[in-house]
N, C-alpha and C positions, 0 to 999 in steps of 0.2 A: 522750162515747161511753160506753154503758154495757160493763159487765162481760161481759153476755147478748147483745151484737150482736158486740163482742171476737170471741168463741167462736164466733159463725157464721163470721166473716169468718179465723178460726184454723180452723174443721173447712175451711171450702173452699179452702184451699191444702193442708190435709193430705190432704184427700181427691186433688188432681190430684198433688202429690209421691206421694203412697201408693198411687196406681195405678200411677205411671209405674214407678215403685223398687221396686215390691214389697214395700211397709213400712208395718203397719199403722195411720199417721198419727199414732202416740205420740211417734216420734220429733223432731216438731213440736208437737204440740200438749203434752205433757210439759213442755216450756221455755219453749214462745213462751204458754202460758196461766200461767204460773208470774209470768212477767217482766209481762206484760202486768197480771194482779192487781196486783201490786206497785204499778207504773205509778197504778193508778186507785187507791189506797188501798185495796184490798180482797186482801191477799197473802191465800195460798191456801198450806197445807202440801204438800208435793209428792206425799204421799197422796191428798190429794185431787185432784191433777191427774192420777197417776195412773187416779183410779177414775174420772172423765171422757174419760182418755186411750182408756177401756177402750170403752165406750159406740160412737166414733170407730173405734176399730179394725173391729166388729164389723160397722159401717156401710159401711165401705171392702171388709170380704170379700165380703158381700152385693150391692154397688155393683159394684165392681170384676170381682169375677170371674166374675158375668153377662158383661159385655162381654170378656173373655177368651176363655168358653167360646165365644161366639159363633164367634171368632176362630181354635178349634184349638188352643190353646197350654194350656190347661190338660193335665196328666197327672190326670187324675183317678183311675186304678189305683195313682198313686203320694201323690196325695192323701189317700187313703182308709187306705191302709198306712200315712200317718203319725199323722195327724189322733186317733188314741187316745194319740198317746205324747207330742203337743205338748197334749191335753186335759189329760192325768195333770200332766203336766209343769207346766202353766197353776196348777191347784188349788194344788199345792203354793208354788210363787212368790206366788201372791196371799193362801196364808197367812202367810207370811213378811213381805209386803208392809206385813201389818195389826202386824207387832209390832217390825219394824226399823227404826232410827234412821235420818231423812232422809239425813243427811249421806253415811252407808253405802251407801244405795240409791244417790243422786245419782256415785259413787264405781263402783260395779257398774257403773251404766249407762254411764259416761264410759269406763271399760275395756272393756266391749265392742264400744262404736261403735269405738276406736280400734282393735282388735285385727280386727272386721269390715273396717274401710277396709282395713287391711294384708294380710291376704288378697286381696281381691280387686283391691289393686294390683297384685300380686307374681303374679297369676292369668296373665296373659299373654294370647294366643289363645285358651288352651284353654277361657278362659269359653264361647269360643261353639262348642266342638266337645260331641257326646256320647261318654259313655266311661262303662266299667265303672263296677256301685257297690263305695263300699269298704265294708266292714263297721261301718265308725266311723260311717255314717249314719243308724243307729236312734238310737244314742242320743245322736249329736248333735240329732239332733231332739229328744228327750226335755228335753234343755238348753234349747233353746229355747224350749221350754212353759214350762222355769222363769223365766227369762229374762222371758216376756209377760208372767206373772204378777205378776214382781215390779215390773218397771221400763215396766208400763203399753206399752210399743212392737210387739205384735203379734205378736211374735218374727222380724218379716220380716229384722230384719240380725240376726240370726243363721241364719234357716232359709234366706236367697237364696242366703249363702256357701255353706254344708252341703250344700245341695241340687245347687249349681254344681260346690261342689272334690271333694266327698265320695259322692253321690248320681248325677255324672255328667251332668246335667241342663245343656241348653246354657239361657244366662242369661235370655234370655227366657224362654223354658218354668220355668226357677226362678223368677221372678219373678211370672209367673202362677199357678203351685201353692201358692207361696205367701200369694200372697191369696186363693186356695179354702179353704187349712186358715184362715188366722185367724181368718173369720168363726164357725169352729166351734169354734176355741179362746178365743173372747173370751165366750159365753156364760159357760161356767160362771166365768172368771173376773171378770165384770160382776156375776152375782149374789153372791161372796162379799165384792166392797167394795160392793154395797148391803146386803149384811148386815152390814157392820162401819160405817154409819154415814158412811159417808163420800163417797155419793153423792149431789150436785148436782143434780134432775131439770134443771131452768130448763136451766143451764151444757150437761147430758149432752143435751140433745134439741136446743139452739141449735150447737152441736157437729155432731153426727148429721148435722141437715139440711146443712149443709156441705161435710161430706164423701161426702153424696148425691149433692148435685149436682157437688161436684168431681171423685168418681174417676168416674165414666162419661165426663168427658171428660176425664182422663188415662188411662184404657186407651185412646179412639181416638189422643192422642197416642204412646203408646208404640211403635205398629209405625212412624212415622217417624222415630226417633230413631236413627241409627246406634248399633252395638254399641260402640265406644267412646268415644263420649259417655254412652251410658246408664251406662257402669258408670265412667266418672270423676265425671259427678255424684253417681252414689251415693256411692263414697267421699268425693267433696266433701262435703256434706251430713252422711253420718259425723262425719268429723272438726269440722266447723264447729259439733254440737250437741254435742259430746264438751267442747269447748274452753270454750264458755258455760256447759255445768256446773262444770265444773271450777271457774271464774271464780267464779262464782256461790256456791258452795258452799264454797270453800280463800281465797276472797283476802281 
């Protein structure tokens, strides 16, 4: 198996995980293209999976959140109100991205997944009720642009929490806003790792198409999944990509 069919058969699982969870397929494809290299003799620095990861994200908002809006569940007034402060937020992580040691980045990324699961175990019912926003929501979002930037993942596990705990958004509706901004936050961080060198077309476009065809049919899966399944496998998945860095990177 080549390296280039790997990366279809990684975008189209990230793409139905990345519809379903709200997460813009880096959270897969980040790891499982990293380990996969490795596998075929061809490792890859996690920069550059990153800036493939990026590609994938950008596929899955565009993918994705068509069949959402279809569906009603996008807030797009609330989209729109974020979407400059996870761009801002983006640039700056995918600058950092270009000058920070893997093991550091791999490190960020594992502490976040883990501290996202933990939120939104501890979340209870109220994921799926709506409620006031807190104030902490602008610039939790603003995080999370750095967050996409750096660690390739869309900022969906951080923006689903934010948007759920913090923003008031019952979890579907987070979940789908979520994949409206990242297609628009993965631009500009897509072209500053093809300006730094470090992007794959082959890898980024065998990717792409993947996660094309996967999240349009994990948005139509999403509306059957009961509300507490949907957010244990998020957390599930959280932690299970937290744990293979870790692994990966400390042992």
């Amino acid at each position: 198996m080549t390296l280039t069919f790997a990366a279809l058969l990684i975008g189209l699982l990230a793409g139905v995980l990345g519809a379903i969870l709200g997460l813009g397929g880096g959270v897969v494809v980040v790891p499982a293209l990293g380990a996969v290299s490795e596998a075929l003799g061809q490792p890859l620095p996690i920069a550059a999976t990153i800036a493939v990861s990026q590609v994938g994200v950008l596929a899955v908002g565009l993918s994705g959140a068509a069949g959402y809006l279809q569906r009603g569940l996008v807030q797009a007034r609330t989209g729109y109100l974020y979407a400059p402060l996870t761009i801002a937020g983006g640039v700056i992580g995918s600058l950092l991205g270009l000058v920070l040691p893997a093991q550091a980045v791999a490190t960020a990324f594992a502490a976040l997944l883990l501290y996202s699961a933990y939120r939104l175990l501890r979340s209870g019912p109220r994921a799926e009720e709506r409620r006031p926003q807190s104030r902490w929501a602008a610039p939790g979002m603003g995080f999370a642009g750095v967050m996409s930037g750096l660690l390739g993942i869309g900022g969906g596990t951080v923006q689903v929490p934010i948007m759920n705990l913090l923003g008031g958004l019952p979890l579907r509706e987070a979940i789908a806003t979520s994949t409206f901004i990242m297609g628009l936050t993965a631009v500009a961080n897509t072209l500053i790792y093809q300006a730094g060198g470090l992007l794959d077309p082959a890898l980024a476009c065998a990717v792409a198409l993947g996660v094309l065809l996967g999240a349009r049919a994990g948005a139509g899966l999403q509306e059957r999944i009961p509300t507490a399944q949907l957010k244990g496998g998020f957390a599930g998945l959280l932690l299970l990509t937290a744990a293979q860095l870790l692994w990966k990177y400390w042992s």
